[in-house]
N, C-alpha and C positions, 0 to 999 in steps of 0.2 A: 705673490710678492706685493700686489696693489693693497690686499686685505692684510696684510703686516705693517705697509706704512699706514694705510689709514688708521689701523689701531695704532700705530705710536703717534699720531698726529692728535688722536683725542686724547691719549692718555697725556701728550704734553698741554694739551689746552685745560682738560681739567686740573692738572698739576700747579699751571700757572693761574688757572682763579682761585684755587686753594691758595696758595701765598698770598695775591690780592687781597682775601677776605682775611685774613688769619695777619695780617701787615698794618690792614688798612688803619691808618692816624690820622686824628686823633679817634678813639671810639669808644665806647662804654657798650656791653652786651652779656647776655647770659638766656641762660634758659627760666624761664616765666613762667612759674605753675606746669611744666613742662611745655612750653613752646617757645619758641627761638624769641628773644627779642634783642631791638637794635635800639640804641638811643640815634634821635636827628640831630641832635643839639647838647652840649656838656659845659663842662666846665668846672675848675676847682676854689676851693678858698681855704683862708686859713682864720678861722673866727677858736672866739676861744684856749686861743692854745694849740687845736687840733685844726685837721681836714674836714675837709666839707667838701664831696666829690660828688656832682651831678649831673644825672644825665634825663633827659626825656625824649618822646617821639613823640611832643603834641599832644597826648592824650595820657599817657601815663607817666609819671617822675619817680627817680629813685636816688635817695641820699646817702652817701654812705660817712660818716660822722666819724673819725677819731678821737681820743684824749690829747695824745699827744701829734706834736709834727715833726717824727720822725718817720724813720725806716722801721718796721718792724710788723708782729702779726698782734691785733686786737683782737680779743675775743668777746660776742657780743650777747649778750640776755642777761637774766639775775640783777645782781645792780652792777654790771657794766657801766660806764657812763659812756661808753664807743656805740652810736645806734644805726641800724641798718631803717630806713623808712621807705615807704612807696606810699604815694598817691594815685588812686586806680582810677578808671574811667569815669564811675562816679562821682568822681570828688571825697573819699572814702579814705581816710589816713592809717596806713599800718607801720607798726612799729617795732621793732627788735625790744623795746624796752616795756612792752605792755606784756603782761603776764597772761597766758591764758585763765580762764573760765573752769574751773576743776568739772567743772559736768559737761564742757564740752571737749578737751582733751586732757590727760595728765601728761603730756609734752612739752617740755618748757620753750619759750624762746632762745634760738642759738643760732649761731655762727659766728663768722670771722671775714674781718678784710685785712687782706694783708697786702703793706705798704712794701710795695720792692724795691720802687726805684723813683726821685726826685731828683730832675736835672738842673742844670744851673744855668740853662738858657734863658734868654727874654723873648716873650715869660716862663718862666719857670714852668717843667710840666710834671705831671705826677703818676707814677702806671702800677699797677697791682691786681689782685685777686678778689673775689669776694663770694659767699655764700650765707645766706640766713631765711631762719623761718620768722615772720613777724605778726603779730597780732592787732587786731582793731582794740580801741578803746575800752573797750566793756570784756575783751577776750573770748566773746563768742563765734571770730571769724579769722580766716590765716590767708596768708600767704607767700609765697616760697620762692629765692632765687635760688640757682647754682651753678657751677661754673661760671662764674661770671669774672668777667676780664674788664676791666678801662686801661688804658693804652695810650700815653702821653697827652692826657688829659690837661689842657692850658690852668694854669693856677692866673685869676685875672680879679677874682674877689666879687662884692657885694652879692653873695646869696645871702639869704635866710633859711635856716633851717623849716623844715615844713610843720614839726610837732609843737612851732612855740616857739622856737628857740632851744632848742635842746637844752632841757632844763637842765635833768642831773648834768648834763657836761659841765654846765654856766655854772652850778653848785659845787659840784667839782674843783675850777678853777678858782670860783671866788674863796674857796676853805685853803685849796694851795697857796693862794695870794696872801690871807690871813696868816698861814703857817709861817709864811716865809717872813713877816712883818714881827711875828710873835716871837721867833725862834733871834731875830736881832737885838732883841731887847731886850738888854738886863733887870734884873729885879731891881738896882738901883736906881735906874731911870725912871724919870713922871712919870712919862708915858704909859708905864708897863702895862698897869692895869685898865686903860685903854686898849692896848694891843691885845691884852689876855682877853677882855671882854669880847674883842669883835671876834677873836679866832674863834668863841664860845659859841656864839651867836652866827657862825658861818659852818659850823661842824653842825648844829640845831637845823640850819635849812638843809643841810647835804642829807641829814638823816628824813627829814618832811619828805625831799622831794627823790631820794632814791633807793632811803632805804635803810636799813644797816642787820643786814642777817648773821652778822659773827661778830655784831656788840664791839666791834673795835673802836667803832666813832663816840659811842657812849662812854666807852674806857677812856678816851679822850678829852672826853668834858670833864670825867668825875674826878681823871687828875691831875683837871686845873686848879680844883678848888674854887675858892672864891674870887679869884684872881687878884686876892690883896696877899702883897710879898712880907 
């Protein structure tokens, strides 16, 4: 009878630090090249249009980067503009949006953070999923989250993204900023061919800085024309 309660006496203790750990708020964590990792320190923002959710322990940081700031699931590599990033112990930056190295994998960059849930508290917190492989600069090096959880993560603002600024994002948004300026302007109005021009010239950086592998951005400049109506 004594060795019955003492087995329900652990199985209740370990029951209850699994909730503990598995509850604990705010937290950002995942597995890390396959080992456990915890952020010390978090926090979110909203730059660009999207999230900027991060977390560190001091020694290593990880970003996890949106288009948009809603609910919903991003998917990250290719020309994403949504980027997963880690800074490693070195001071060493990897990236969801760097491509690897064809001679050192044919494995692309991927994953996904998916946004579940944005509360309306003060501050505002933000909790979701995430998983991605990312690569260094040159794509001769990786590495890997998964399972990874943040967990009412405070939305409180000023970070900077670690790659720059997350550029494709920034190009991104300054081409949807141009569209949306270009799309209100009639052909009668002065302005137009102002507006046509910069949308031109902001679809031109989107293509510089991320990309454009289904020609859809180039189809877009070529039928602006010359932007005289």
């Amino acid at each position: 009878m004594k060795k019955l309660a003492l087995i329900l006496i652990t199985l209740a203790t370990v029951f209850s630090c699994g909730e503990e750990l598995q509850f604990n708020s705010p937290a950002i964590q995942g597995n890390y090249n396959g080992n456990l990792w915890k952020a010390s320190s978090f926090a979110a923002d909203i730059d660009f249009g999207g999230f900027l959710v991060q977390g560190s322990n001091n020694i290593e940081t990880v970003q996890l980067i949106t288009q948009d700031d809603t609910a919903g699931i991003y998917n990250l590599g290719g020309d994403s503009p949504s980027v997963a990033i880690v800074k490693d112990v070195n001071g060493d930056v990897y990236s969801s949006g760097n491509d690897p190295d064809p001679d050192f994998t044919l494995y692309p960059a991927e994953g996904q953070i998916i946004i579940e849930s944005v509360s309306n508290t003060t501050p505002r917190t933000i909790t979701g999923t995430f998983w991605f492989y990312a690569f260094s600069s040159d794509g001769t090096q990786t590495v890997n989250f998964n399972e990874g959880v943040f967990h009412k993560v405070p939305i409180v603002g000023g970070l900077v993204a670690l790659d720059g600024g997350s550029s494709c994002l920034q190009a991104t948004q300054q081409a949807n900023i141009a569209q949306a300026a270009f799309n209100a302007t009639d052909t009668t109005m002065p302005d137009y061919t102002d507006a046509c021009n910069a949308y031109r010239l902001a679809l031109i950086d989107k293509i510089d800085i991320c990309g454009d592998p289904d020609g859809s951005q180039q189809a877009i400049i070529e039928s602006l024309g010359t932007c005289i109506p």
